[in-house]
C-alpha positions as CSV (number, residue, x, y, z in Angstrom):
1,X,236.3,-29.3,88.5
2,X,236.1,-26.0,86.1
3,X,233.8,-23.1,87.7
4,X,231.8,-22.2,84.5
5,X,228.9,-19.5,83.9
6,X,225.6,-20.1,85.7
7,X,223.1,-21.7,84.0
8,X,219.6,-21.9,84.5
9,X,220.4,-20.0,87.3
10,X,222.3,-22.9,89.1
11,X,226.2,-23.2,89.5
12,X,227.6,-25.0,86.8
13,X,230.9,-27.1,86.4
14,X,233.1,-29.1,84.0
15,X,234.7,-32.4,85.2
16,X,237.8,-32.0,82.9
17,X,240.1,-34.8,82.5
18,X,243.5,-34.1,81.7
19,X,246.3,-36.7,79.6
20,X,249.1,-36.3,79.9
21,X,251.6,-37.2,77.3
22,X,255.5,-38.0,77.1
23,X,258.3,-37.0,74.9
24,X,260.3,-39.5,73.2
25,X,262.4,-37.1,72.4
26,X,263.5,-35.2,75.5
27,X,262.0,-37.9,77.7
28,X,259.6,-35.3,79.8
29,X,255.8,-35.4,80.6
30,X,253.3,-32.5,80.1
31,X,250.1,-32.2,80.2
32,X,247.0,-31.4,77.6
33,X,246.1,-27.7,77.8
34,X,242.5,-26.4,77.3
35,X,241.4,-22.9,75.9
36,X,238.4,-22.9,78.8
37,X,240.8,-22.0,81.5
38,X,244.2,-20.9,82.1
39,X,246.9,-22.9,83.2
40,X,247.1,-24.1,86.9
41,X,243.4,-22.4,87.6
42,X,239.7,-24.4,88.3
43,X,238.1,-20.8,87.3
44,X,237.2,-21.0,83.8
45,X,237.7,-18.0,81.4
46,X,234.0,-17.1,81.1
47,X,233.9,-16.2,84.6
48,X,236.9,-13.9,84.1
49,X,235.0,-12.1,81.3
50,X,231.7,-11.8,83.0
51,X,234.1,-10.1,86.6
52,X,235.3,-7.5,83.5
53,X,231.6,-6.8,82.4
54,X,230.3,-6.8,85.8
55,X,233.2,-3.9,86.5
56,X,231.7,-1.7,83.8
57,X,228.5,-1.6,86.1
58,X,228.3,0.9,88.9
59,X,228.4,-1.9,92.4
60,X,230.3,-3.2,94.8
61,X,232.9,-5.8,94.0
62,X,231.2,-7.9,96.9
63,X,228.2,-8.3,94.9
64,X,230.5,-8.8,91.3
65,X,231.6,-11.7,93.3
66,X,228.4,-13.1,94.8
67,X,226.9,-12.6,91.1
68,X,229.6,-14.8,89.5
69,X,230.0,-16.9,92.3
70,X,233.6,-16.2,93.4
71,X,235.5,-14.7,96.3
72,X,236.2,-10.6,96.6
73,X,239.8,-11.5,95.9
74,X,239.1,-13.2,92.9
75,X,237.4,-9.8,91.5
76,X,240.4,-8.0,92.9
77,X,243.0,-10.0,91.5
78,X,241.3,-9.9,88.0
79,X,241.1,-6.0,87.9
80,X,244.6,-6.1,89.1
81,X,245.3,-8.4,85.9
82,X,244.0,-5.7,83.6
83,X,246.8,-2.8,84.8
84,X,249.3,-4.6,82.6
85,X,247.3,-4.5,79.4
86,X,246.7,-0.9,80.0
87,X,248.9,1.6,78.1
88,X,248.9,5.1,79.6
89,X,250.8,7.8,77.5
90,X,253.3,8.9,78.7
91,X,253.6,12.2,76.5
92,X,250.5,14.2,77.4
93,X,249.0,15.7,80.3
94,X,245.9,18.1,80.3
95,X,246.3,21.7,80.8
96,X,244.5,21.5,84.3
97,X,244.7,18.9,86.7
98,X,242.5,18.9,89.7
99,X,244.2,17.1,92.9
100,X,241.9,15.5,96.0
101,X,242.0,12.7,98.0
102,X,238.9,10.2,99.1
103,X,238.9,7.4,101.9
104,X,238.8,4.6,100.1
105,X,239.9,0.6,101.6
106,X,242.6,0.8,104.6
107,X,245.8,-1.0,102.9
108,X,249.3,-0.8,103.8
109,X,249.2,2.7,101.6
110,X,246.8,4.4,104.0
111,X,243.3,4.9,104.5
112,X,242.8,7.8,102.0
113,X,243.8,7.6,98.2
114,X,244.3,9.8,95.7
115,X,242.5,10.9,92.5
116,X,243.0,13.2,90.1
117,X,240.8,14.6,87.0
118,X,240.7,17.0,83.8
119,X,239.8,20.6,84.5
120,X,238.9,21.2,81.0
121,X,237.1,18.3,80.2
122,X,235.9,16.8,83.6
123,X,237.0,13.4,82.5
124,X,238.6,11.4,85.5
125,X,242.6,11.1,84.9
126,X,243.8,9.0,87.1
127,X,243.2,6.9,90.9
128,X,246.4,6.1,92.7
129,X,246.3,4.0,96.3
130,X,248.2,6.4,98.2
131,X,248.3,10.1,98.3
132,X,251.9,10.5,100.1
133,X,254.2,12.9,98.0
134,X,256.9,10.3,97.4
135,X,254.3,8.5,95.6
136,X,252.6,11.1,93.6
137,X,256.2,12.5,92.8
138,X,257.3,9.1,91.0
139,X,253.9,8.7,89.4
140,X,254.0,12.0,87.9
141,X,257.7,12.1,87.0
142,X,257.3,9.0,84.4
143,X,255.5,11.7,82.0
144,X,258.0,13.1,79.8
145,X,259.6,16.9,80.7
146,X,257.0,18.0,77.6
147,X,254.1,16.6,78.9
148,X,254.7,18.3,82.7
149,X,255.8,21.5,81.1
150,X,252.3,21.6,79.1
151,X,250.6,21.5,82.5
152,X,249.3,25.2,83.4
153,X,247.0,24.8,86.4
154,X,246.7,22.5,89.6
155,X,243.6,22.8,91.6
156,X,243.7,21.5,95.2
157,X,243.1,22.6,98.6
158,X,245.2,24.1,101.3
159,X,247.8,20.8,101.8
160,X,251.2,21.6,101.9
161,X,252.7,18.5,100.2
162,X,251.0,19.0,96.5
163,X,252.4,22.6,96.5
164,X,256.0,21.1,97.2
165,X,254.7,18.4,94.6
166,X,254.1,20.9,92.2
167,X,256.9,22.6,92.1
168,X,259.0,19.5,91.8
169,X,257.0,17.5,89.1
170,X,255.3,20.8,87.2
171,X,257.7,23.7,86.1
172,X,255.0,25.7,84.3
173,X,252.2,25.6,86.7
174,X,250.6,27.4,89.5
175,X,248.3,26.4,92.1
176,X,244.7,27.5,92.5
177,X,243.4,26.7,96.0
178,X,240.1,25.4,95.7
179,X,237.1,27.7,96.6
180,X,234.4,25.4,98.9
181,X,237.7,25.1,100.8
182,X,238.2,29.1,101.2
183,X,234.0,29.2,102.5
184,X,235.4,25.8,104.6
185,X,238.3,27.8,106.5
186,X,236.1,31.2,107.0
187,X,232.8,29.2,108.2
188,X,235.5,27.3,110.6
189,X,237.0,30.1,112.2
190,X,233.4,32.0,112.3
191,X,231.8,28.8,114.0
192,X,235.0,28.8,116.4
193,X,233.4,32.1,117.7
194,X,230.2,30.6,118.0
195,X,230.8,27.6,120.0
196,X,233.3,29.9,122.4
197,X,230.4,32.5,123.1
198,X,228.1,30.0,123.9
199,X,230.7,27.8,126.2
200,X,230.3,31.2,128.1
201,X,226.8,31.2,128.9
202,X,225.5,29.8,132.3
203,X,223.0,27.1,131.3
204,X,221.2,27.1,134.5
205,X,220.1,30.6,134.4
206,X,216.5,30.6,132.3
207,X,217.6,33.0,129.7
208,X,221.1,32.0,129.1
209,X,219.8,28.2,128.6
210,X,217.4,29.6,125.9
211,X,219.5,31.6,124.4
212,X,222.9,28.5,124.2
213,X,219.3,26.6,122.6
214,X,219.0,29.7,119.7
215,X,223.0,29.5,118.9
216,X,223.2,25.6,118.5
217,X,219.8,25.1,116.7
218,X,219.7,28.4,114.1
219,X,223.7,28.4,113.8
220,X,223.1,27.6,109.7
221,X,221.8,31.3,109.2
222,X,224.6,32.8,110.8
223,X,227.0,30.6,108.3
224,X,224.4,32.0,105.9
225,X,225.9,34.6,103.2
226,X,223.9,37.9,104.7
227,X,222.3,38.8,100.7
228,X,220.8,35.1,100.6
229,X,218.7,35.5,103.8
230,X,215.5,35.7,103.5
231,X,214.0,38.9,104.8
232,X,209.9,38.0,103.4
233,X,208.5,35.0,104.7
234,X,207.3,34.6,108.4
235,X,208.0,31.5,109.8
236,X,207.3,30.3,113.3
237,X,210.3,29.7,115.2
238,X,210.4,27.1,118.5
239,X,213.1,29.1,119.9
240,X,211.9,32.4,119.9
241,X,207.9,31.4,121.4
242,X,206.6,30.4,118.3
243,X,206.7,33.6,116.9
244,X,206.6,34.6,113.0
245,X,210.1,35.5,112.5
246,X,212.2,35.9,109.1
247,X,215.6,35.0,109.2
248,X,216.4,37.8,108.9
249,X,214.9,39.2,112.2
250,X,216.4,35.7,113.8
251,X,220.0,36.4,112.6
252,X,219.4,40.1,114.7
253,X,218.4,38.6,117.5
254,X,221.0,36.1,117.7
255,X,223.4,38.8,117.4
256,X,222.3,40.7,120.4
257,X,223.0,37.9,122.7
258,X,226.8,39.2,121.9
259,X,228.8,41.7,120.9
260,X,231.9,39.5,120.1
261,X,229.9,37.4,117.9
262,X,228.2,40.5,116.3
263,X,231.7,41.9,115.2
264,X,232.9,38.6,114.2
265,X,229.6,38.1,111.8
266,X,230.2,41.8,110.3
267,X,233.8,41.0,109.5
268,X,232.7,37.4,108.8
269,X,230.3,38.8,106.0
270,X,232.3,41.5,104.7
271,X,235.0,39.0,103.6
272,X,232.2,36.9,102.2
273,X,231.1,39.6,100.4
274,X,234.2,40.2,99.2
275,X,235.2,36.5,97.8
276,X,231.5,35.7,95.8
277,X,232.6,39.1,94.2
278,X,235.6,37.8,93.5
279,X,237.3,40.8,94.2
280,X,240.6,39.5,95.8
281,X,242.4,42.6,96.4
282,X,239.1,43.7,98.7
283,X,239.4,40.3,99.9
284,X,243.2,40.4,100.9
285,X,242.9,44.5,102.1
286,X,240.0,43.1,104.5
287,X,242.8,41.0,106.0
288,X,245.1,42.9,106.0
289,X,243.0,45.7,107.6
290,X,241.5,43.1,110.2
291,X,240.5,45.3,113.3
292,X,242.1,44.5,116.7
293,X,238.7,44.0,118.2
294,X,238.0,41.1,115.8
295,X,238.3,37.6,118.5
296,X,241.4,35.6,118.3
297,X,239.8,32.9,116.1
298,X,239.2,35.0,113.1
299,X,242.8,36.2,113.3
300,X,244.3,32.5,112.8
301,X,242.7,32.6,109.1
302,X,245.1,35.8,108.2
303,X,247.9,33.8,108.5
304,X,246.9,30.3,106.4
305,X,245.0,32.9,103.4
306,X,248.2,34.7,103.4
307,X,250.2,32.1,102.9
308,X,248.2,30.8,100.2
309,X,247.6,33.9,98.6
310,X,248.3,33.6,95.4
311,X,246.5,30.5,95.0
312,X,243.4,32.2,96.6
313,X,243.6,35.1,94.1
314,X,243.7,32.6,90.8
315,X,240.8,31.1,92.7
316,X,238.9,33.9,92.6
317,X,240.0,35.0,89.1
318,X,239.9,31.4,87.4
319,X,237.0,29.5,86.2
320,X,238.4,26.2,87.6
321,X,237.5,24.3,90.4
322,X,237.2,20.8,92.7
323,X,233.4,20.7,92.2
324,X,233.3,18.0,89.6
325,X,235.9,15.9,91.5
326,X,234.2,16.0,94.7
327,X,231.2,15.0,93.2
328,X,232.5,12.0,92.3
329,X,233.4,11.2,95.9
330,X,230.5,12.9,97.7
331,X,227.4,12.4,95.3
332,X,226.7,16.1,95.2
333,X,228.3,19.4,94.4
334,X,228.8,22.3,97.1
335,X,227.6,25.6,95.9
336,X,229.3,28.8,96.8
């Protein structure tokens, strides 16, 4: 029985026959071959072709197989098939090659993979099933010594193993550390502060209850860049008695409830400032000026900005960025 295309709606099948015939010559049997389906297979051909066109469609391959009425393995094993018709050459690489990783099916590679796409063009280069640096490094290292050398830029974030894998595979090319992941490590380390202050205040007191309620509930303004605030429109805020407030007025008032958060949001803001400027040499004197009274979870970001420093200052100097290649894992791009 041959699976073929639906029709009408309704599975269809083929009750093929098969002679077999004998060699007078050699003295051996074979059997009568038939272009519908490949040797050794009930799934005919035309179900093959419509798996390929269902692939060009944007769905899962759970419904490519309940569409042409096969298993998910099926679908699998005919995307797999295609890798061998595929030519990739070997002889060019773009000038900019943004790195990041996704979590993608858990497989005896790892629950994350790996993906990697034109800076200059935003066209997708390549998806590998593991991210480990062994991996990457004999992936990359089948490109011919021109190719690599012709490589200028790598955008990733702050992970160790693609800097080691750059300077392995890529001769030519420095590393720009991605900017949403700068904003990620100082928001981090600002939010630390946060949560610590209000792990301090006595929840069964009337006031300090209220005022752990303002820090947990308004904690997006402080996060907030200070010249985006809006400092017009009253709005009435649950926290603070209903009053018309602007955020503005809120971010003050959550200030006052301490001192150690207020100098963390002043330096938090100042090297805020400094990055959407991109002005890295205010950015890096900032650090490097950090006042002692600054809390301990601010001072942890010296030491992992300095150690990327030159990737953070083509970051702030160089147009490129992880934007379009996150958006192809996330749906949407961050804006800093």
């Amino acid at each position: 029985m041959i699976l073929l295309n639906r029709s009408g709606n309704k599975r269809t099948y083929l009750r093929l026959k098969k002679q077999r015939y004998l060699c007078r010559a050699c003295k051996k049997y074979f059997t009568a071959r038939t272009y519908l389906v490949t040797p050794f297979c009930f799934i005919s051909k035309q179900i093959h072709y419509k798996i390929l066109e269902e692939l060009t469609e944007r769905q899962s391959i759970k419904a490519i197989g309940k569409h042409c009425d096969v298993s998910v393995t099926t679908v699998q094993r005919t995307l797999s098939a295609l890798s061998s018709d595929i030519r990739q050459n070997l002889e060019y690489l773009p000038r900019c090659l943004l790195f990041d990783e996704f979590r993608s099916l858990s497989t005896w590679h790892g629950k994350f993979s790996f993906s990697c796409m034109d800076g200059e063009t935003g066209k997708l280069f390549e998806i590998l099933p593991s991210r480990r640096k062994k991996d990457l490094v004999a992936f990359f290292m089948r490109f011919s010594l021109k190719a690599r050398l012709g490589v200028h830029y790598i955008v990733t974030d702050m992970n160790a193993p693609y800097f080691s894998l750059v300077k392995e595979c890529f001769p030519n090319a420095q590393v720009i550390v991605d900017r949403f992941h700068i904003v990620q490590h100082l928001n981090r380390f600002f939010d630390a502060v946060r949560k610590r202050v209000m792990k301090t205040l006595d929840q069964k007191d009337p006031i300090q209850a209220k005022q752990y309620r303002q820090l947990k509930s308004l904690f997006k303004l402080l996060l907030k860049s200070e010249d985006r605030l809006d400092y017009n429109t009253l709005t009435k805020r649950r926290n603070f008695n209903w009053r018309l407030l602007t955020e503005t007025e809120v971010v003050d008032r959550l200030l006052k409830i301490s001192p150690e958060l207020k100098t963390a949001y002043r330096y938090y803001q100042d090297l805020l400032t400094a990055y959407q400027e991109k002005d890295p040499d205010t950015f890096f004197q900032l650090l490097r000026a950090m006042p002692g009274e600054v809390p301990l979870e601010l001072h942890h970001i010296k030491k992992a900005f300095f150690k990327y420093e030159k990737g953070i200052r083509l970051a702030l100097l160089k147009k490129y960025s992880n934007a379009r290649l996150e958006n192809l894992h996330t749906g949407s791009v961050a804006k800093f």
